[in-house]
N, C-alpha and C positions, 0 to 999 in steps of 0.2 A: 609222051612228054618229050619235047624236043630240048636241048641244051639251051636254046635261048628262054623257051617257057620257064624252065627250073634257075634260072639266072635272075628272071623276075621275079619270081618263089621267094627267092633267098635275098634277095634284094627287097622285099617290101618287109622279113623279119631284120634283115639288120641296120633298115630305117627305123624300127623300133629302138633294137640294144645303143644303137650308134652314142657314144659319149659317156656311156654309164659307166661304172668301176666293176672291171674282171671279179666279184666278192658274192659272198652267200645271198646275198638281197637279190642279185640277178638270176642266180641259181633259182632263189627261190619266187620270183618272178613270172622266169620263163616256165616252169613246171605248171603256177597256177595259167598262167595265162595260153600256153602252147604245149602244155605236157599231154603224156598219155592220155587219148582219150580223146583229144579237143580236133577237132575239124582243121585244125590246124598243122597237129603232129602228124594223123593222119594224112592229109597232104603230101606233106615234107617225104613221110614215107614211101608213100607209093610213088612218087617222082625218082625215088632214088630206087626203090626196085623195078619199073621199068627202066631208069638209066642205064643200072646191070645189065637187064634183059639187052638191052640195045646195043650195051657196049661201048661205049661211051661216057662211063663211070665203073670206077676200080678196075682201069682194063691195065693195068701191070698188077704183076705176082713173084712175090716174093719170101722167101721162110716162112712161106703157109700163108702167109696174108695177100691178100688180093688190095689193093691201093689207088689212088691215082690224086694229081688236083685239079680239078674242077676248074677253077679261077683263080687266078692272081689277085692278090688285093688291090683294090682300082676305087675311085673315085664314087660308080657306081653301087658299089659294096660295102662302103662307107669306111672303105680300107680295111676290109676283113678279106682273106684267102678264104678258097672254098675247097676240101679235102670230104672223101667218102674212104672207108675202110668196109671190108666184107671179110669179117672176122671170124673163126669155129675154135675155142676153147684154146685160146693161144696167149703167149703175151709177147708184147711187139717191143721194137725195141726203145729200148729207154731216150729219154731226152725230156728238155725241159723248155718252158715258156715264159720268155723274156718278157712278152704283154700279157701273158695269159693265155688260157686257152678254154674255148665253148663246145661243147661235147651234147652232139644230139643223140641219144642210146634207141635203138629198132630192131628190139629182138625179131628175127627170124624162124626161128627153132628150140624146141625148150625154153627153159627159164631163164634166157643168157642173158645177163647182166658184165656191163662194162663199169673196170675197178669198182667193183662189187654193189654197181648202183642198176637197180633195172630200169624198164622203158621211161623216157624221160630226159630231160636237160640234163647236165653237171656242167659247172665252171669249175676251171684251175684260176687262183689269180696268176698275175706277175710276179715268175720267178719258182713259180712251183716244176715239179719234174717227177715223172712217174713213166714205170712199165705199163703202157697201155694193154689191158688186159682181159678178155674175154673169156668167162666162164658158164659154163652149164648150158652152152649151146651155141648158136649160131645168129651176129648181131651185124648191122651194117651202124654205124658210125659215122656222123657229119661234124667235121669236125670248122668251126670259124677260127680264125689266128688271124688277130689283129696288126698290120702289116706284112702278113705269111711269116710271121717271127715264131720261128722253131728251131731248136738247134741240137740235133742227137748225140750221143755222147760217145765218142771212141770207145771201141773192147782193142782189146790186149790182144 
């Protein structure tokens, strides 16, 4: 999977989401339509487990988490940012979503479940804010942010 193949991946899902509202109807949505299970999620997955393998996705590491972005929000992406996490029973650091934010979950290892949802979509609308959080094993994470609008929150 080369970086430009996985660009058009993720470019022909967020010609789908492009214009909807950050809310449970898209959550619930993407699950029926690219959850678990579907030749779809599938996809998305093994594109971003050879990304790892390649190295050229989550190639920074940081307080246990492995990270990186993908793509800048651009015209092609319908103005979403592209971000991969390569997560093991951790929780990242806090911060919140001014547009929102779309959360593809890939467990890896055990049952792991990202804030407490397993394999599958989650949406945050606009405005929400959480310790991203991995439990009961090892998940990669794609995360879309509508204009790359994320803003972490100072510690003390």
């Amino acid at each position: 999977m080369s970086k430009e193949s996985f660009h058009q991946l993720v470019a022909g899902l967020t010609a789908e989401i492009a214009g909807r509202p950050l809310d449970h109807e898209l959550d619930a949505w993407l699950n029926t339509r690219h959850g678990a299970g579907t030749a779809s999620f599938e996809s998305l997955k093994q594109a971003c487990i050879e990304g790892v393998a390649e190295g050229w996705l989550c190639e920074r590491e940081g307080g246990g988490i492995r990270y990186g972005r993908v793509f800048k929000a651009e015209d092609a992406l319908h103005s979403f940012s592209v971000d991969v996490v390569d997560m093991r029973d951790i929780a990242g650091p806090h911060h919140s979503h001014p547009k929102g934010e779309i959360d593809l979950i890939m467990p890896l290892e055990g049952d792991a479940t990202f804030d407490a949802r397993p394999a599958g979509w989650c949406v945050y609308p606009p405005g929400s804010a959480h310790f991203p959080t991995v439990a009961a094993g090892r998940a990669l994470v794609l995360y879309l942010l509508p204009e790359g609008q994320i803003q972490f929150t100072k510690t003390a």
